[in-house]
N, C-alpha and C positions, 0 to 999 in steps of 0.2 A: 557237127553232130550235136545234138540236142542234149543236155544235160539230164540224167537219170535223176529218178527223186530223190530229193535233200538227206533224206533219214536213210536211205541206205549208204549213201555214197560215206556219212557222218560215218555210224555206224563199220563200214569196212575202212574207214579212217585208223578209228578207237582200235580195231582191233589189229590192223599192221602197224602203231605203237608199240599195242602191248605185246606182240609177241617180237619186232623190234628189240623191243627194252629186255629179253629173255634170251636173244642169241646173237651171235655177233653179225649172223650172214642171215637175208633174208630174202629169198626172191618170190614175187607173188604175180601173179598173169590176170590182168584185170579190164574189162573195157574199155576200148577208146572211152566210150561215153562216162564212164565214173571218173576219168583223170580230174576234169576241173573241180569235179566236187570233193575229190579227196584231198587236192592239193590246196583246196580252199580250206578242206577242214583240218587241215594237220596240224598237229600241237593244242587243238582249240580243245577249252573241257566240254567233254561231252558225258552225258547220262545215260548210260546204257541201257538200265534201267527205264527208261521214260524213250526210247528208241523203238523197245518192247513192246510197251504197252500198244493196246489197240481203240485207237479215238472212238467215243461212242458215234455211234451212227448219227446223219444229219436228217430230218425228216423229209421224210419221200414229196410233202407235199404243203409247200409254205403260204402264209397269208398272201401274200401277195399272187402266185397263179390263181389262188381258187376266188381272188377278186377282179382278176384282171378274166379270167374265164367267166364271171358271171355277170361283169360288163360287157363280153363279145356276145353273149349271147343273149342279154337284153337289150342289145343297140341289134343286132339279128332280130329279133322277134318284132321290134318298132320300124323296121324297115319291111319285113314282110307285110306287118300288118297295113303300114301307109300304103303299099303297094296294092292290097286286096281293097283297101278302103276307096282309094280311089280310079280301081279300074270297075268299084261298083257304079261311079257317076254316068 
């Protein structure tokens, strides 16, 4: 099974320490899919804080498609136009 994201798995790491560390018994019922990333993250410091937070957005639309789109469609327009050019001959 495929590994849940990093920041949650951390996250529910942090927090069965810390309540861990406040009782002696603790049973918690967690996805197959979280085990490796909790188990990876136990003990590690984590910032809960910066867990939180919410990454800014990545732009919808980066230099490279809007150059790599305006090469498809001017090797398009050069190929249509060869084609009209020389079915005028």
């Amino acid at each position: 099974m495929k590994n849940l994201p990093l920041s949650l798995c951390r996250f529910m790491s942090s927090m069965l320490i810390k309540v861990a560390c406040e009782h002696s018994s603790v049973v918690a019922v967690v996805g197959k899919g979280h085990l490796p990333g909790i188990k990876k993250n136990w003990k590690q410091p984590i910032e809960v804080k910066e867990l939180l937070s919410i990454p800014s957005p990545k732009p919808l639309i980066s230099v490279a498609k809007i150059v790599t789109t305006l090469g498809v469609a001017v090797a398009g327009v050069a190929i249509i136009s060869g084609i009209y050019v020389s079915s005028k001959k």
